[in-house]
C-alpha positions as CSV (number, residue, x, y, z in Angstrom):
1,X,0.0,0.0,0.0
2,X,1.7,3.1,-1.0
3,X,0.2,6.2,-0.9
4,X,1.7,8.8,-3.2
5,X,0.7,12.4,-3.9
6,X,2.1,14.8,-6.7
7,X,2.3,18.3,-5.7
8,X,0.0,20.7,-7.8
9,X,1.4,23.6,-9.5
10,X,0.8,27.0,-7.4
11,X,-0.3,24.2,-4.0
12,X,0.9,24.7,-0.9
13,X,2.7,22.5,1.7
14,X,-0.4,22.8,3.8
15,X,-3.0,21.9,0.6
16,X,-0.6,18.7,-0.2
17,X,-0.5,17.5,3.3
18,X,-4.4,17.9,3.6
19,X,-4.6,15.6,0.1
20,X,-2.1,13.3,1.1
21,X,-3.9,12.7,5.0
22,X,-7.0,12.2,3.2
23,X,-5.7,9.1,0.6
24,X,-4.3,8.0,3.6
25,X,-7.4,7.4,5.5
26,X,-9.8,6.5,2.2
27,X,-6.4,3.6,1.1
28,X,-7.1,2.5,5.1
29,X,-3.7,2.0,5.5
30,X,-3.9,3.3,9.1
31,X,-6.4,0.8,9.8
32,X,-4.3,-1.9,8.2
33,X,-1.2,-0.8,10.3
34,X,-2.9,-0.6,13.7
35,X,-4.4,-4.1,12.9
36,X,-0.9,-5.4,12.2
37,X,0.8,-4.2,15.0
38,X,0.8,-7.0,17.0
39,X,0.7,-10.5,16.2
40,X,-3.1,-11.9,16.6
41,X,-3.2,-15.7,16.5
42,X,-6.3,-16.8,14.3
43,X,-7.9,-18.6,17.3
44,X,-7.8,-15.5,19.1
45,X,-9.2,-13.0,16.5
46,X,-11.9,-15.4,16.0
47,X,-12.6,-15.4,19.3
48,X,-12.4,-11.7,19.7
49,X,-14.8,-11.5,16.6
50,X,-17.0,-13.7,18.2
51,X,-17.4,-11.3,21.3
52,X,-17.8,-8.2,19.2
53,X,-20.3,-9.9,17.5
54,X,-22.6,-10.5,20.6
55,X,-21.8,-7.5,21.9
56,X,-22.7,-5.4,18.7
57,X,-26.2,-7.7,19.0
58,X,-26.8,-7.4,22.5
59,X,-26.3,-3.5,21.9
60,X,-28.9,-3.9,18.9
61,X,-31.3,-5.5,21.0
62,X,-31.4,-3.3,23.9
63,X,-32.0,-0.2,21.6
64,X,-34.8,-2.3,19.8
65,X,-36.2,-2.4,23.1
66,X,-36.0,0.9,24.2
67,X,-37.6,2.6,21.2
68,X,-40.4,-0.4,21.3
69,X,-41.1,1.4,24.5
């Protein structure tokens, strides 16, 4: 994943750094790099999947209920 950003003619230093932060974040190469910075073994990203997964549907449930009154 490399990002790479020509500068415009008559751009500033402040316009290209704005451009090149922005392909940054759309490329999701931050996400990718915090996600690799430690070693996960498969077992335990499955298993931490598995707990997001009931929380993000416990979490659905509860505000099912509260606007069901």
């Amino acid at each position: 994943m490399v990002v790479t950003v020509k500068l415009r003619d008559g751009e500033s230093f402040d316009s290209l750094l704005r451009r090149f932060n922005k392909e940054v974040m759309e490329g999701g190469v931050m996400k990718d790099l915090r996600r690799r910075r430690w070693f996960i073994p498969k077992g335990e990203q499955r298993r931490m999947d598995e707990r997001k997964g009931r929380r993000r549907a416990r979490l659905q449930r509860l505000r099912r209920e509260q606007e069901e009154g």
